[in-house]
N, C-alpha and C positions, 0 to 999 in steps of 0.2 A: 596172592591176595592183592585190593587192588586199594592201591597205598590212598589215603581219604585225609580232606581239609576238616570234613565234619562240620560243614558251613551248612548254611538254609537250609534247616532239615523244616520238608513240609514246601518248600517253595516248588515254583515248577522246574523239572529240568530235561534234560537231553541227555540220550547216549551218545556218542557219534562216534564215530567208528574214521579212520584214515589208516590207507597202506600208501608205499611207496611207489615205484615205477612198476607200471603193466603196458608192455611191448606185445602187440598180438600178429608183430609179422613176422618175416623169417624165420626162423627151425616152429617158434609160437601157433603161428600163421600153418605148416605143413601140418603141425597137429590138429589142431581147428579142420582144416579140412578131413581130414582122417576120418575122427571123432566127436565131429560137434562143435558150436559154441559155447557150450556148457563145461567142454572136459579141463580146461584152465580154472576152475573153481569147484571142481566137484568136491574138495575135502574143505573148502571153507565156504563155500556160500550159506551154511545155516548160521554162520554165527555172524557175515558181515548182515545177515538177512535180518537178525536181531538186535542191530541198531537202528536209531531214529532215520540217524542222518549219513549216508556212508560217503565217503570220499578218496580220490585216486588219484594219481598221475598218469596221465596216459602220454605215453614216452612214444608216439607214434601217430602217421596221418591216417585216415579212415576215406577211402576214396575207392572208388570200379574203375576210374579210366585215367587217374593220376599218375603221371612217370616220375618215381623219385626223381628226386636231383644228383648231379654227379656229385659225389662225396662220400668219405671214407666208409662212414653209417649213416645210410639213408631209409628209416624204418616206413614203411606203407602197410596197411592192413586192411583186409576185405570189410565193407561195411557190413556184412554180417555176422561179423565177429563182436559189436556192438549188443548182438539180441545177450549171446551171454553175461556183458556185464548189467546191462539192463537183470536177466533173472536171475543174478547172484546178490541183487541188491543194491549198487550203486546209485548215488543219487547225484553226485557233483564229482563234474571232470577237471581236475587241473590242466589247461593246454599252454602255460604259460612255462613254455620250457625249451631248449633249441631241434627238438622234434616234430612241434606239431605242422610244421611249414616243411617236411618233406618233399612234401610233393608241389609245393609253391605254395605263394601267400594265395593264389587265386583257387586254390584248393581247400584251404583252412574253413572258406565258410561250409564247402562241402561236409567236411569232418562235423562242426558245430551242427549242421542242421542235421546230420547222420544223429548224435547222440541226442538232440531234442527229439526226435522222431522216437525215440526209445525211451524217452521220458528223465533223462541224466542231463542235467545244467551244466553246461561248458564257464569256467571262470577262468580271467585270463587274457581272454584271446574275445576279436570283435573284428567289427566293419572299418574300426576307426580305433586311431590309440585311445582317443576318448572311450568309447565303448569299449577297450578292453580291460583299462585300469578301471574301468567303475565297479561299484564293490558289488556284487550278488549275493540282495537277499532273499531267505526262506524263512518260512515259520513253523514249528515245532511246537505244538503242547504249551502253545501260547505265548513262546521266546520269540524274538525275531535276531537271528544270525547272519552276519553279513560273512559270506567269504571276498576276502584280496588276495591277489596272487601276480605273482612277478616272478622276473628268470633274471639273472644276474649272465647266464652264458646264452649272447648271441647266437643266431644259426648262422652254421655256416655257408655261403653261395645268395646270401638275400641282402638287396641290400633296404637298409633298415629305413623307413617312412611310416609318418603320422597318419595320412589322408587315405589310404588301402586296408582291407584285411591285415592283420595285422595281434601283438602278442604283447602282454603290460613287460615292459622291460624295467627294473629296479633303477629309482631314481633317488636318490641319497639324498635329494634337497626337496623331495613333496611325501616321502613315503612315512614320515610321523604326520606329518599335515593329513594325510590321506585316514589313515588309519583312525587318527582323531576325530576324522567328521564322518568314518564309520559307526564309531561308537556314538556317536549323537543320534543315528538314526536308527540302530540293533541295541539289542540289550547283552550278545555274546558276539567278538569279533576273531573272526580265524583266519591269518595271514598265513598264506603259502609258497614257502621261498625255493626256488629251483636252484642251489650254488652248489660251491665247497668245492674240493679235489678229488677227483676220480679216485674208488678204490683208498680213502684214507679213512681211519679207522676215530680219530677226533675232529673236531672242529677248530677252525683257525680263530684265533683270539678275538681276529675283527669281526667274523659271525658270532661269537660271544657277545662281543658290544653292540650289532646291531641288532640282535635278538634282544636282548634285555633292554633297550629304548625302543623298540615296539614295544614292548607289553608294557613298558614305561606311560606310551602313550596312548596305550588302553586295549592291544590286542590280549585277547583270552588264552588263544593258544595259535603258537608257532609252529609251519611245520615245514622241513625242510626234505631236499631228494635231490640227485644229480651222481650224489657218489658211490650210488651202488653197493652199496654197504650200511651196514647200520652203525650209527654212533650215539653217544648219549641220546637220555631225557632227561632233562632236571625242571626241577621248580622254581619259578622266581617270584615274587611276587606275592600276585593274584593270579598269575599265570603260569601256564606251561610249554617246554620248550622242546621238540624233539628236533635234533640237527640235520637227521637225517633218516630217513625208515627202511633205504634200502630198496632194494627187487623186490617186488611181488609177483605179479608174473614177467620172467624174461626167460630167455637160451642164453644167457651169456655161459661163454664156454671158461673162463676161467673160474676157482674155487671162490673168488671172493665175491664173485657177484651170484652166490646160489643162498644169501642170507639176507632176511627182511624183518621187520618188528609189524605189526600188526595193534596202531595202539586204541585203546579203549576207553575213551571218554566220559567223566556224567558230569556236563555243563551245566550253570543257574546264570542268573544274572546276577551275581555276588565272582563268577568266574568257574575255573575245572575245581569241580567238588572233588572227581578223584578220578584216577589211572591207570589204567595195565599198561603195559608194555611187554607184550606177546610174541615170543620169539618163531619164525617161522623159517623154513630152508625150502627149496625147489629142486623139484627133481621133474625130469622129464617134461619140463613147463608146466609145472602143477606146486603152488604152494602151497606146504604139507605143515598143519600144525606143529609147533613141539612146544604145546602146553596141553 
């Protein structure tokens, strides 16, 4: 049941819908070709299709003629591996994470104009650090919601510049400033944070603190990815905080990255009226309800 504030009843609001990491290359990618770019969502696209607003991490670059870069994981995917998430529903791409610059920074705008061509907002990521920390908004049923999004982990092989293509990287001395003069121009603010520990099952005390002085400073809901795994959600506030949501679509070959939370929004401008938290598992690069 989906745990409720019981606020603005009668006000306008939003569902929105956020998973965690979708990787559409390697073992992903051979399936895609197989089967379609559909067969990665075939058991959840009616229900992300039933939110307002849906949103992802895409843990990977989107390019035809891009050569990874030399490093450990270097994730690339066929640009039309995009129609699928475009027809499962997605509406906003997190690329603000140490993936999306696979294939270089001169490739990134590739990826972004790939997913606008498919109708899915890239946040995050831009021409300029300017253009990539800026907040993107939408409007909803009469809301206007800014998404922010930041990577607290560097890519690896790039080195890091303002003035190029380019990814918002988490800055500890603007990122309440930022969020604050989000909420001046949206009425619901969703801050998307790429951290934490690979593979760790809670959150470390400092993502604690930082998560609760954004919503301090007026974000709506938090939402966190990087560890591959799902950890809490709780409530703070007027806000909500998930640490982390985990895989959604990936091939990771170990048991702890075959789990994801799938969570379930209904936004007001008073903040998350209320919640799911929707456990899901992967198999075969297909995440499979288990609610």
């Amino acid at each position: 049941m989906p745990i409720s504030s019981a606020r603005s009843r009668g006000r306008p609001a939003v569902t929105v819908i956020a998973v965690g990491d979708v990787q559409l290359g390697r073992g992903v990618g051979r399936a895609i070709a197989r089967e379609g770019p559909d067969y990665p969502f075939e058991h959840v696209a009616a229900v992300i299709q039933s939110a307002d607003l849906a949103v992802f991490n895409l843990e990977c670059a989107l390019s035809k003629d891009g050569v990874p870069l030399p490093k450990v994981y270097s994730f690339k995917a066929d640009p039309a591996a995009a129609e699928g998430l475009a027809r499962a529903g997605f509406d906003i791409a997190v690329l603000a994470n140490n993936h999306s610059v696979d294939c270089s920074r001169w490739r990134l705008s590739e990826t972004m104009d790939i997913l606008r061509g498919r109708g899915i907002v890239p946040v995050g990521a831009g021409m300029s650090m300017a253009e990539a920390a800026a907040p993107v908004i939408v409007e909803r049923s009469g809301l206007r919601i800014a998404f922010l999004a930041r990577t607290f982990i560097l890519p690896d092989g790039v080195l890091y510049r303002e003035d190029v293509p380019t990814i918002a990287v988490y800055d500890p001395d603007r990122i309440e400033a930022e969020v604050r003069a989000a909420n001046r121009r949206a009425d619901v603010v969703i801050v998307s944070l790429h951290w934490g520990v690979e593979y760790a099952r809670q959150p470390q005390e400092s993502q604690r603190r930082i998560a609760r002085r954004l919503v301090d400073a007026g974000a709506d809901l938090v939402i966190g990815h990087h560890t591959h795994t799902p950890q809490p959600v709780e409530r703070y506030g007027r806000g909500l905080i998930a640490y982390s949501l985990g895989n959604f679509v990936f091939d990771s070959r170990g048991e702890g990255g075959r789990y994801g939370t799938l969570l379930r929004c209904t936004v007001t401008a008073d903040g998350v009226d209320s919640h799911e938290a929707l456990p899901i598992h992967i198999e075969r690069a297909q995440p499979l309800p288990d609610f």
